[in-house]
Backbone atoms as SQL, in Angstrom:
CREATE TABLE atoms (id INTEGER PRIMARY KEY, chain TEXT, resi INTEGER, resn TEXT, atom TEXT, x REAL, y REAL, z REAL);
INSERT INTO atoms VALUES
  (1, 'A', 1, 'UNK', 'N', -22.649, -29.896, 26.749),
  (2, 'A', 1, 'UNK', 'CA', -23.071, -29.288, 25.508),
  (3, 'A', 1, 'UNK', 'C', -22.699, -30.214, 24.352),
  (4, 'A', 2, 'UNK', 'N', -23.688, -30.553, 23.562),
  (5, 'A', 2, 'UNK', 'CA', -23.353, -31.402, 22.535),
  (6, 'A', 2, 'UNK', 'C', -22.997, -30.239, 21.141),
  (7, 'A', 3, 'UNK', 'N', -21.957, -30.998, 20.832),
  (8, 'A', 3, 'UNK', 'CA', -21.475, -29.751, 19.694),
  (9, 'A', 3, 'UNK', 'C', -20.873, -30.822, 18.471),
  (10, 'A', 4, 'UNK', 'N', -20.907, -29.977, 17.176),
  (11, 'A', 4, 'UNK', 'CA', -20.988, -30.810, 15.659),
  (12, 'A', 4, 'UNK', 'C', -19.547, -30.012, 15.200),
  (13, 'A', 5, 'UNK', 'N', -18.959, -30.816, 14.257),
  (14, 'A', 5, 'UNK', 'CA', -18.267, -30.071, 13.437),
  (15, 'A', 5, 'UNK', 'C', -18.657, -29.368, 12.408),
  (16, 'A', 6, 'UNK', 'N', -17.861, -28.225, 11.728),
  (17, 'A', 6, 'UNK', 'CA', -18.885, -27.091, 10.639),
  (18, 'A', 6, 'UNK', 'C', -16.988, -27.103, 10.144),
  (19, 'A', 7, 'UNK', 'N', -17.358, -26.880, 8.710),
  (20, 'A', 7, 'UNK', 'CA', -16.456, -27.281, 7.795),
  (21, 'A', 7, 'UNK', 'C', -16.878, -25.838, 6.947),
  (22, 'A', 8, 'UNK', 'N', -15.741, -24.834, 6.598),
  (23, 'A', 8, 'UNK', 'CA', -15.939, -23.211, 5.964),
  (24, 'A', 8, 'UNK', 'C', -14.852, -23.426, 4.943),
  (25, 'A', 9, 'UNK', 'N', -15.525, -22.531, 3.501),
  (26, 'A', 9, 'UNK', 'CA', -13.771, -23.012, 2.799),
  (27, 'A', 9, 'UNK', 'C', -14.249, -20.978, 3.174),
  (28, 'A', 10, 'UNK', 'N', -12.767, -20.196, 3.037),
  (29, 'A', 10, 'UNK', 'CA', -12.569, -19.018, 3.018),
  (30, 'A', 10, 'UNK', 'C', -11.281, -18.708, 2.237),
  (31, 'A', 11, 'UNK', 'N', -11.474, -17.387, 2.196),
  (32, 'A', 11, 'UNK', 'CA', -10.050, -16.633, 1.790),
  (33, 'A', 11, 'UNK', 'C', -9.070, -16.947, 2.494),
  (34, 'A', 12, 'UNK', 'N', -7.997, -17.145, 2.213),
  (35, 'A', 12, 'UNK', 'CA', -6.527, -17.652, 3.387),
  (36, 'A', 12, 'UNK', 'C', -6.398, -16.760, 4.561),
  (37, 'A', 13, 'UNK', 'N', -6.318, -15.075, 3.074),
  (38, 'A', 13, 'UNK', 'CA', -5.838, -13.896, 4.159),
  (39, 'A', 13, 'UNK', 'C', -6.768, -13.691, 4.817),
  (40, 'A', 14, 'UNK', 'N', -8.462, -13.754, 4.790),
  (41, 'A', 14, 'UNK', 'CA', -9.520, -13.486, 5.354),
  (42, 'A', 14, 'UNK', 'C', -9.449, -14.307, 6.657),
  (43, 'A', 15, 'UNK', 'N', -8.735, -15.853, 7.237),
  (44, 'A', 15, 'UNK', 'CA', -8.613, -16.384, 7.885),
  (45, 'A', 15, 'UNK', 'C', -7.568, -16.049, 8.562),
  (46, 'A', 16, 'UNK', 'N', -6.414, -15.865, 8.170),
  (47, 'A', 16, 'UNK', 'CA', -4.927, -15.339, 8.882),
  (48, 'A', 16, 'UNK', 'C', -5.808, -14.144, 9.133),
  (49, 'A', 17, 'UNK', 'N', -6.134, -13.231, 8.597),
  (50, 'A', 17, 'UNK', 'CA', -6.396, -11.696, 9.381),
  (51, 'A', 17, 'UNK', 'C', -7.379, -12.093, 10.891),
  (52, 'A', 18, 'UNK', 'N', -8.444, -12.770, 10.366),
  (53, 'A', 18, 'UNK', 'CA', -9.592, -12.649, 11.545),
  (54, 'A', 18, 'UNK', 'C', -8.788, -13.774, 12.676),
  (55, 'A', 19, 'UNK', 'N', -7.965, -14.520, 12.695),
  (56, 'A', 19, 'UNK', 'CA', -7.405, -15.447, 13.525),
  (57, 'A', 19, 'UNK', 'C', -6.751, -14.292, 14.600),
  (58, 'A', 20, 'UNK', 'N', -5.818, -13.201, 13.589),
  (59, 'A', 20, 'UNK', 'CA', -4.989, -12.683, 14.818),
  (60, 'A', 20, 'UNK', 'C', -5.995, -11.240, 14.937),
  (61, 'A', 21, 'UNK', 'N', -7.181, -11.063, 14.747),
  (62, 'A', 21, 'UNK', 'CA', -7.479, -9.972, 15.212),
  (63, 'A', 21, 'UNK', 'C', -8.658, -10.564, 16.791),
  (64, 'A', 22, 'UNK', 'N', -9.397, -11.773, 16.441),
  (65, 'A', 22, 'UNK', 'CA', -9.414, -11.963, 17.483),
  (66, 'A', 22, 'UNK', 'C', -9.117, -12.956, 18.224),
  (67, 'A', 23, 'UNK', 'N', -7.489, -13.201, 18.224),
  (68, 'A', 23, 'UNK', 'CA', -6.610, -13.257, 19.336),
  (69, 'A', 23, 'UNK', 'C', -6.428, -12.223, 20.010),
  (70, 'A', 24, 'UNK', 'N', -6.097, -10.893, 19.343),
  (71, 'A', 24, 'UNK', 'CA', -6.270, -10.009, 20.601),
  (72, 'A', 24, 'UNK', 'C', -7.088, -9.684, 21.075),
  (73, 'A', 25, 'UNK', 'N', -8.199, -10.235, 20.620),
  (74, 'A', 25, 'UNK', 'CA', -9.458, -10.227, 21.574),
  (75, 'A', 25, 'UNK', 'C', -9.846, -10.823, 22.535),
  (76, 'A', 26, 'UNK', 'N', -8.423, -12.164, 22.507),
  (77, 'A', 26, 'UNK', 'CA', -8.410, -13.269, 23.094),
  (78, 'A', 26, 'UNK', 'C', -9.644, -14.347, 23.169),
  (79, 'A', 27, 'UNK', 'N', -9.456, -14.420, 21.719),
  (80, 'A', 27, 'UNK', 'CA', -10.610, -16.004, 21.174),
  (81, 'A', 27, 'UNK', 'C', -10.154, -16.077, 20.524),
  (82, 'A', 28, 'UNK', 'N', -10.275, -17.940, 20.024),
  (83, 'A', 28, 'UNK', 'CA', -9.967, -18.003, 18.501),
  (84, 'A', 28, 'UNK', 'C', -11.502, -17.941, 18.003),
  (85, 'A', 29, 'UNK', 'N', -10.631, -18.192, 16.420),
  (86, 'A', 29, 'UNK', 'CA', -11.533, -17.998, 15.288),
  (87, 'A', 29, 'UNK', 'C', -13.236, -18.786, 15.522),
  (88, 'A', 30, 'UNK', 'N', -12.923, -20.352, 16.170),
  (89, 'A', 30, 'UNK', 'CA', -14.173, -20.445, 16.027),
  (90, 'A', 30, 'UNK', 'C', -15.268, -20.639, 17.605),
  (91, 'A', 31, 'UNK', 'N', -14.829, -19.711, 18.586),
  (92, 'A', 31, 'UNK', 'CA', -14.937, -19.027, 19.456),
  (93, 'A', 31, 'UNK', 'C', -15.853, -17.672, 18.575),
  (94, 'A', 32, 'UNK', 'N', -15.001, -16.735, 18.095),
  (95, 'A', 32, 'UNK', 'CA', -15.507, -15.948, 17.274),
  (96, 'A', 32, 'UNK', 'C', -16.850, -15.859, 16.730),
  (97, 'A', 33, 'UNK', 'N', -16.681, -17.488, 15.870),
  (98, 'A', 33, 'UNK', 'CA', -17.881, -17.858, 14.763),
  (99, 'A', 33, 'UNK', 'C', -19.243, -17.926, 15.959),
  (100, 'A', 34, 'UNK', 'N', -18.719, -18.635, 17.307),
  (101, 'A', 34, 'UNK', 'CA', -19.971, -19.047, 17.862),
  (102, 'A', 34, 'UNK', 'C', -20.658, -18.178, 18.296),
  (103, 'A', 35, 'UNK', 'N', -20.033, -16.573, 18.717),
  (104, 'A', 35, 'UNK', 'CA', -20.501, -15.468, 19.324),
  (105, 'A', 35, 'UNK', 'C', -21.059, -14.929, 18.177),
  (106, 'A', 36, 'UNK', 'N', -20.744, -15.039, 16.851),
  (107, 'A', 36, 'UNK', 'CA', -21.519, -14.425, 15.811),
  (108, 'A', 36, 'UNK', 'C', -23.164, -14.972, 15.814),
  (109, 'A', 37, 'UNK', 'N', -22.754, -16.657, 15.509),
  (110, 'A', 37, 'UNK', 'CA', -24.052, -17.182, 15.369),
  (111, 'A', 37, 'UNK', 'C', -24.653, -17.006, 16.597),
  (112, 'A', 38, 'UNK', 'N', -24.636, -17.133, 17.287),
  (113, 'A', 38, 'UNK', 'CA', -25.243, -16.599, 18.893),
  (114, 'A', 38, 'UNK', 'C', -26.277, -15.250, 18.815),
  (115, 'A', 39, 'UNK', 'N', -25.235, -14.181, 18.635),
  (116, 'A', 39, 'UNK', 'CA', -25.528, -12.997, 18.316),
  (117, 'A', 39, 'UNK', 'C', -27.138, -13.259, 17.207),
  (118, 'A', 40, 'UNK', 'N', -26.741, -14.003, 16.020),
  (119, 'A', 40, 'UNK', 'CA', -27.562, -13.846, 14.948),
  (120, 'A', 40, 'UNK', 'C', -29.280, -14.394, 15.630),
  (121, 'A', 41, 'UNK', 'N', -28.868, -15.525, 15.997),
  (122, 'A', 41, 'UNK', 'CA', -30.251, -15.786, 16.373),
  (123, 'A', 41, 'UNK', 'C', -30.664, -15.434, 17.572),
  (124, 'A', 42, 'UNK', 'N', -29.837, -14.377, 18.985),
  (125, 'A', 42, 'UNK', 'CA', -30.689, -13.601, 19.087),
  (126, 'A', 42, 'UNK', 'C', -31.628, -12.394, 18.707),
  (127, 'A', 43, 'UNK', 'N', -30.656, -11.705, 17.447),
  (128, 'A', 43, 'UNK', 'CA', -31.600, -10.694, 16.383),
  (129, 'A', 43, 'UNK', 'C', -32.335, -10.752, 15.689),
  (130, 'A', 44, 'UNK', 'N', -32.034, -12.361, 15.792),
  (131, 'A', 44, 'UNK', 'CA', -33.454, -13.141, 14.679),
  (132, 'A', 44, 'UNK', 'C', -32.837, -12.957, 12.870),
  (133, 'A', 45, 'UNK', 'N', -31.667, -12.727, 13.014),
  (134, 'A', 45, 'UNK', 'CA', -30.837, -11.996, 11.550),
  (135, 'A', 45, 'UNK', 'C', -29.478, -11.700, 11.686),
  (136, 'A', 46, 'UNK', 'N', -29.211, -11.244, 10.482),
  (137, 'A', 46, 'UNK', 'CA', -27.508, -10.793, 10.895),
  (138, 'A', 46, 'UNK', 'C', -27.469, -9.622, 11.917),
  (139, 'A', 47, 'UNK', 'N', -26.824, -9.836, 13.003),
  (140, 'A', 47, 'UNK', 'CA', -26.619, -8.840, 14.423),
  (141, 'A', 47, 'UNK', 'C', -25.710, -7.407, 13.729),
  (142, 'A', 48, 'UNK', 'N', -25.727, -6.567, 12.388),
  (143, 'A', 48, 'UNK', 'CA', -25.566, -5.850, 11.852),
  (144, 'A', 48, 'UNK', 'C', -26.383, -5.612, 10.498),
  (145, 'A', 49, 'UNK', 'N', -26.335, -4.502, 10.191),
  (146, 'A', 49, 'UNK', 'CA', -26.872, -3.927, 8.477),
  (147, 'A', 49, 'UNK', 'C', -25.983, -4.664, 7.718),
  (148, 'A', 50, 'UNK', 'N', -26.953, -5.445, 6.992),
  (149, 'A', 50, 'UNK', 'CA', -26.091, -6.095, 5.564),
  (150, 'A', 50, 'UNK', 'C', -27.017, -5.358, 4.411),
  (151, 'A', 51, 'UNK', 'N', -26.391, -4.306, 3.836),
  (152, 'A', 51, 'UNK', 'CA', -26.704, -3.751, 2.865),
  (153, 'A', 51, 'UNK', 'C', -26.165, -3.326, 1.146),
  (154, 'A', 52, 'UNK', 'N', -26.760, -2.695, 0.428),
  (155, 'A', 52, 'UNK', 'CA', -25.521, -2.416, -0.315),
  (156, 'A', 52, 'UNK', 'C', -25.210, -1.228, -0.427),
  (157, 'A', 53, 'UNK', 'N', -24.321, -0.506, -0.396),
  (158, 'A', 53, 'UNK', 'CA', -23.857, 0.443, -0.104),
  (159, 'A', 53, 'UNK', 'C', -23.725, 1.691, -1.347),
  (160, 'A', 54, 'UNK', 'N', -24.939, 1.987, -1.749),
  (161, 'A', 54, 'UNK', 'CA', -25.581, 2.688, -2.445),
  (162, 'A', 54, 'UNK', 'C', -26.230, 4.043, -2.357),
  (163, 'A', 55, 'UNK', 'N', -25.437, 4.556, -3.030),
  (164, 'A', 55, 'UNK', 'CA', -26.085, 6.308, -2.942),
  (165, 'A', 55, 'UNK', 'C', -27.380, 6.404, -3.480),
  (166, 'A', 56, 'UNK', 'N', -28.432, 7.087, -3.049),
  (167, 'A', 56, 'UNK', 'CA', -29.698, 7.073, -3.340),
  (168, 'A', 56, 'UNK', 'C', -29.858, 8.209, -4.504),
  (169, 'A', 57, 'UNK', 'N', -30.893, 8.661, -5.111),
  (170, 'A', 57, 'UNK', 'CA', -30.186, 9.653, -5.851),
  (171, 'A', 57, 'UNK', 'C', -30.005, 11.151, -5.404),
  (172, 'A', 58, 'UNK', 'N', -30.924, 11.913, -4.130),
  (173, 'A', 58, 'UNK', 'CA', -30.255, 12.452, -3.237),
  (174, 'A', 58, 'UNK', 'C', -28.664, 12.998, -3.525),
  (175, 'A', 59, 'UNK', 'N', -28.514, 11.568, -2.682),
  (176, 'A', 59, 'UNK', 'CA', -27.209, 11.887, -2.594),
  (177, 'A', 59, 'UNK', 'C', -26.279, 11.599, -3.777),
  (178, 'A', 60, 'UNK', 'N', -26.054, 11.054, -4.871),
  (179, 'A', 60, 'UNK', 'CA', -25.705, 11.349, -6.156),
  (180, 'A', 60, 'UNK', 'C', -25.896, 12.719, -6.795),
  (181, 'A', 61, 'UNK', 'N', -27.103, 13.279, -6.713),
  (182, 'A', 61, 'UNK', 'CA', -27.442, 14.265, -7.271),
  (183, 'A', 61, 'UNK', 'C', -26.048, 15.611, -6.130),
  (184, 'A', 62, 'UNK', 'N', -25.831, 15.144, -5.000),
  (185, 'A', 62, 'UNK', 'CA', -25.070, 16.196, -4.396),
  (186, 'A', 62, 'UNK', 'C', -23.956, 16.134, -4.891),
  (187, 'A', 63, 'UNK', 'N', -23.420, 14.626, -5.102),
  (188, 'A', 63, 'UNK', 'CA', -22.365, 14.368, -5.650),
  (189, 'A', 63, 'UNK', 'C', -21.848, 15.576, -6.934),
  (190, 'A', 64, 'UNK', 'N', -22.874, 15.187, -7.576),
  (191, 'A', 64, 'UNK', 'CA', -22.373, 15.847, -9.246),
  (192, 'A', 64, 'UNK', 'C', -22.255, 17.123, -9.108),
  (193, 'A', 65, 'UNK', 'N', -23.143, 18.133, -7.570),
  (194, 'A', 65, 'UNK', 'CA', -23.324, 19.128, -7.543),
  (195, 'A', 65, 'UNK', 'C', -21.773, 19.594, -7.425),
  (196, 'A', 66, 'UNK', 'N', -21.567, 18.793, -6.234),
  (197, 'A', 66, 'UNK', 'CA', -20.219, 19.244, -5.947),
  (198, 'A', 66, 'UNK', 'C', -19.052, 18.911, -7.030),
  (199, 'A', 67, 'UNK', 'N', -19.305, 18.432, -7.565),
  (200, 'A', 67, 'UNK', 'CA', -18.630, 18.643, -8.957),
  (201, 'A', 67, 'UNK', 'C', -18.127, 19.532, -9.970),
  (202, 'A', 68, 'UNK', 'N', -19.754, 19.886, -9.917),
  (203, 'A', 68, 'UNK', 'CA', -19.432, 21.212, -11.325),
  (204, 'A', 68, 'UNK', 'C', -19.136, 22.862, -10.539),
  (205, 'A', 69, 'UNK', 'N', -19.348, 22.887, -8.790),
  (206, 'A', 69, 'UNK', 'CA', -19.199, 23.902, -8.414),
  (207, 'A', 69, 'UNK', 'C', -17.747, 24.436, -8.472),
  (208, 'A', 70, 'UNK', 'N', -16.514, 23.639, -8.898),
  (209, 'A', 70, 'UNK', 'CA', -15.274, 24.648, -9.166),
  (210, 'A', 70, 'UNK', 'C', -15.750, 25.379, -10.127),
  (211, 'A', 71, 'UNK', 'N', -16.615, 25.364, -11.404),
  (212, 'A', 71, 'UNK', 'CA', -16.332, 25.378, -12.430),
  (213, 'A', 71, 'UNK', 'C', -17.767, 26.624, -12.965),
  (214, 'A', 72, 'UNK', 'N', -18.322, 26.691, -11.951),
  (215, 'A', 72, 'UNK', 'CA', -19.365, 27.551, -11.896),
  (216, 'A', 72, 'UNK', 'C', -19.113, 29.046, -11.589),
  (217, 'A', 73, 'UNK', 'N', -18.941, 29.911, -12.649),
  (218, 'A', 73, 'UNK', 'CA', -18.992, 31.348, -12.038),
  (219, 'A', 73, 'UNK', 'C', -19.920, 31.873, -10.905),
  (220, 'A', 74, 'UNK', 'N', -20.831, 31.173, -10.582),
  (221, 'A', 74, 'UNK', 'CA', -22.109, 32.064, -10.203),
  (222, 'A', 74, 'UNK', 'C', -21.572, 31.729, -8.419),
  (223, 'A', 75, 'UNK', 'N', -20.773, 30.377, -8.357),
  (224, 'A', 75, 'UNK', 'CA', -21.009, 29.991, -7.138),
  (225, 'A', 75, 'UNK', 'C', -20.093, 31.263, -6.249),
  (226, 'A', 76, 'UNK', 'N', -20.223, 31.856, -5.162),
  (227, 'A', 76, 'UNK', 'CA', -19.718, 32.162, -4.392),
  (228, 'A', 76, 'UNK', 'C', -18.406, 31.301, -4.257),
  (229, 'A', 77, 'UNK', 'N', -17.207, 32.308, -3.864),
  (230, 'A', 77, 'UNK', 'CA', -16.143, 31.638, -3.373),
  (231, 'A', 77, 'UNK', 'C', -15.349, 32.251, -2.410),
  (232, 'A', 78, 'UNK', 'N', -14.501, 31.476, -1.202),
  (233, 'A', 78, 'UNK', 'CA', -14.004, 31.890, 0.090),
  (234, 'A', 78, 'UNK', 'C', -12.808, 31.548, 0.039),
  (235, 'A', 79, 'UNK', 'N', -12.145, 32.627, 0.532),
  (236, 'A', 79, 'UNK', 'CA', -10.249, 32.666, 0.724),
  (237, 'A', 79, 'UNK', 'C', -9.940, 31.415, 2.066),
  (238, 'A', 80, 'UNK', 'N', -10.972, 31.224, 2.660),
  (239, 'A', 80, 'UNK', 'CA', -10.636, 30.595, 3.846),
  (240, 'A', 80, 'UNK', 'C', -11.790, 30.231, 4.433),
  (241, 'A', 81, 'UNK', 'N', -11.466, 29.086, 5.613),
  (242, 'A', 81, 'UNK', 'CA', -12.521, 28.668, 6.220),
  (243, 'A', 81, 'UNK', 'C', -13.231, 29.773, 7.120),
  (244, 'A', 82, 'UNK', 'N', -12.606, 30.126, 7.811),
  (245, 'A', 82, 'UNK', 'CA', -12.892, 31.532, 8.680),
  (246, 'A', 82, 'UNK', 'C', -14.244, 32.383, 8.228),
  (247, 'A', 83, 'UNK', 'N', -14.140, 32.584, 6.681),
  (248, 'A', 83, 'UNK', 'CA', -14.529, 33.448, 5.934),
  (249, 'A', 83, 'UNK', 'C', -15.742, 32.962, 5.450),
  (250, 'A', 84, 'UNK', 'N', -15.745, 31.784, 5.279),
  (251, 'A', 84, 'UNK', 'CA', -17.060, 30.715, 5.269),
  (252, 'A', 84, 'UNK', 'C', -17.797, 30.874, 5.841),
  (253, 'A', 85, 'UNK', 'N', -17.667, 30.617, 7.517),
  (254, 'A', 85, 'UNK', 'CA', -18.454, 30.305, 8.865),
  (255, 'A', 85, 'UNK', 'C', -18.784, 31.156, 9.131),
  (256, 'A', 86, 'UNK', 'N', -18.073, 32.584, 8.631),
  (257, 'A', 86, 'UNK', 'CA', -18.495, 34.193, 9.125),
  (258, 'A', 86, 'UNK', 'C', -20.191, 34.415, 8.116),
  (259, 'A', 87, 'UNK', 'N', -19.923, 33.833, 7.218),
  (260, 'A', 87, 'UNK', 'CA', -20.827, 33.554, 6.099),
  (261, 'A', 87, 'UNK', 'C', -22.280, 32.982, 6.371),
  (262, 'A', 88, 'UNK', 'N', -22.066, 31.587, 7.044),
  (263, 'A', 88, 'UNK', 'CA', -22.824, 30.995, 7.440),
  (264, 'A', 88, 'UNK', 'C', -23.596, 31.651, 8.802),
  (265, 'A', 89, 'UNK', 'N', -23.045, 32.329, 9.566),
  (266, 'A', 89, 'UNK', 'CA', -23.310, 33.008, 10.604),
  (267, 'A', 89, 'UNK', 'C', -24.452, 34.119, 10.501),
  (268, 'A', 90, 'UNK', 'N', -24.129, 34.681, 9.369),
  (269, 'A', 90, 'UNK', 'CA', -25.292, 36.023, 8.931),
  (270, 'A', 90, 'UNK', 'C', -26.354, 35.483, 9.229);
């Protein structure tokens, strides 16, 4: 196998962490790197979701809901979980 050197600048701790996490995986780091890139171009892409991690407004809009519901007379309220599920059950 003909193989090149690859030169990464990184975070220190980002390198100390991933060194000893997979050592106990028993690889080093650029063992690691090669199963990544491996991985990548068999998915044809990154071999995970690279996204950004963004509430849609959906789910924002639940957000705020759950927000103002302490503060809402109208909402129903339960002494206990019990009392909930008995709720949900009807």
């Amino acid at each position: 196998m003909d193989t090149v050197n690859f030169s990464v600048r990184l975070d220190k701790d980002v390198k100390l962490q991933s060194e000893a996490l997979y050592k106990e995986l028993g690889m080093n780091l650029t063992t690691a790197i090669n199963v990544f890139l491996k991985e990548s171009l068999r998915a044809g892409g990154f071999p995970f979701d690279v996204r950004l991690n963004k509430p849609n407004r959906e789910t924002i809009a639940a957000m705020m809901e759950t927000q103002r519901i302490p503060y809402d007379p109208k909402v129903k309220k339960y002494d206990d979980v019990e009392e909930a599920l008995a709720e949900l059950k009807r």
